[in-house]
C-alpha positions in Angstrom: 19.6 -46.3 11.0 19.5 -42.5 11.4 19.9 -41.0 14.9 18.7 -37.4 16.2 21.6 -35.3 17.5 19.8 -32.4 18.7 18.9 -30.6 15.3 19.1 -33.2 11.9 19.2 -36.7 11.7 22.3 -38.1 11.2 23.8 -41.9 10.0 25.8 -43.1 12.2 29.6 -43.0 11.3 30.1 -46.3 10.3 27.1 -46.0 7.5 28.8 -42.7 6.2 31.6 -44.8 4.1 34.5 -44.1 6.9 35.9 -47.1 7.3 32.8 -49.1 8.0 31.6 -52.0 6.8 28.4 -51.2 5.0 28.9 -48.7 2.7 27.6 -45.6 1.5 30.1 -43.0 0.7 32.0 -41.8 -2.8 35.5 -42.9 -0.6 34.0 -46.8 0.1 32.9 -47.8 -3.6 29.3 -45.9 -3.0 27.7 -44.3 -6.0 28.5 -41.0 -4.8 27.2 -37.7 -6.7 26.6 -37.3 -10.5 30.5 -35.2 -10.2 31.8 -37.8 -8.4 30.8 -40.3 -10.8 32.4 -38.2 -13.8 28.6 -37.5 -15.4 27.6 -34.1 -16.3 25.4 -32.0 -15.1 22.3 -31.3 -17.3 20.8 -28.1 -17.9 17.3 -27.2 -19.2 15.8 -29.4 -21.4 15.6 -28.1 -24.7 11.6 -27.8 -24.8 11.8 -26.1 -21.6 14.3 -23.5 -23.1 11.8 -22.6 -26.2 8.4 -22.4 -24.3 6.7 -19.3 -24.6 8.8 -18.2 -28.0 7.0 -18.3 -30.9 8.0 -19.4 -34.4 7.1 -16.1 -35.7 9.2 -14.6 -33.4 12.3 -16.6 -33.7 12.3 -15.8 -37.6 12.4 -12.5 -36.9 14.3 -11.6 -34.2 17.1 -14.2 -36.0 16.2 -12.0 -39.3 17.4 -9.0 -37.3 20.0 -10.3 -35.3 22.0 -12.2 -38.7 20.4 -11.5 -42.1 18.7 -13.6 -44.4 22.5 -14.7 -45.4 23.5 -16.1 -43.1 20.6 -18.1 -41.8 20.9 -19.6 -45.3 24.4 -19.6 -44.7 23.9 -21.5 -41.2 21.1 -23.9 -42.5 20.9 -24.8 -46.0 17.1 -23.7 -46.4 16.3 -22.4 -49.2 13.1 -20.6 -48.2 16.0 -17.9 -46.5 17.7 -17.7 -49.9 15.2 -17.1 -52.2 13.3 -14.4 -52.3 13.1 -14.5 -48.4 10.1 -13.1 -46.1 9.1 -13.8 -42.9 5.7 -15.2 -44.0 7.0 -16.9 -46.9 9.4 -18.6 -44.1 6.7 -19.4 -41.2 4.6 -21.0 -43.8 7.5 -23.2 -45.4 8.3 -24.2 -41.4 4.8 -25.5 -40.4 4.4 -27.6 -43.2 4.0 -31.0 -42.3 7.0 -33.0 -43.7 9.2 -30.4 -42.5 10.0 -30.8 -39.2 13.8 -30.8 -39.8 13.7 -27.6 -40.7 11.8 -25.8 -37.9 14.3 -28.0 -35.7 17.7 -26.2 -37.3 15.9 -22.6 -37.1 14.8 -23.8 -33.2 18.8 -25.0 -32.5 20.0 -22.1 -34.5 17.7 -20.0 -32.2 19.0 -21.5 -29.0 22.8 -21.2 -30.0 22.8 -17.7 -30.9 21.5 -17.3 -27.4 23.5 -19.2 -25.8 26.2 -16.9 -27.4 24.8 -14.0 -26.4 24.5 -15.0 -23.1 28.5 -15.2 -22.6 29.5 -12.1 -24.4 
């Protein structure tokens, strides 16, 4: 049971995992936070990270920033080896059957910004 001390409410010590009998604390077997516990700590979801970009401009700005080589290079899609354009590329991507490949320019995408973001 929580008491009032004057400004929060507070467990009593027993409940805190010092020594007491019930539990509660990292120290006493308790569950303890996600570091605690040896989990990482998640970040943005990956849908969360992409909203608001559009296709069109992912091809592009990764046109721009790497060449049509190495996005090849980097995916294996052969819209960005032959004969490449950016229409030619945003059509291929939104056909249906072809989800994969909209996924690897979406993670390729993301990774070279996560890159950025640390140089």
């Amino acid at each position: 049971m929580q008491q009032w001390d004057g400004d929060r409410w507070q467990r009593p010590a027993e409940s805190r995992g010092r020594g007491g009998e019930r539990g509660g604390g990292a120290r006493s077997g308790g569950r303890g936070g996600a570091r605690e516990r040896g989990e990482r700590r998640r970040g943005p979801s990956r849908e969360s990270r992409l909203e608001g970009v559009r296709l069109a401009d992912m091809v592009e700005w990764l046109q721009r920033d790497l060449g049509w080589r190495e996005m090849y290079r980097r995916t294996g899609i052969r819209a960005f080896d032959e004969r490449p354009s950016v229409k030619s590329s945003l059509k291929m991507l939104r056909k249906p059957g072809n989800e994969w490949t909209r996924r690897r320019v979406e993670d390729m995408y993301l990774d070279r910004m996560a890159t950025l973001e640390w140089e």
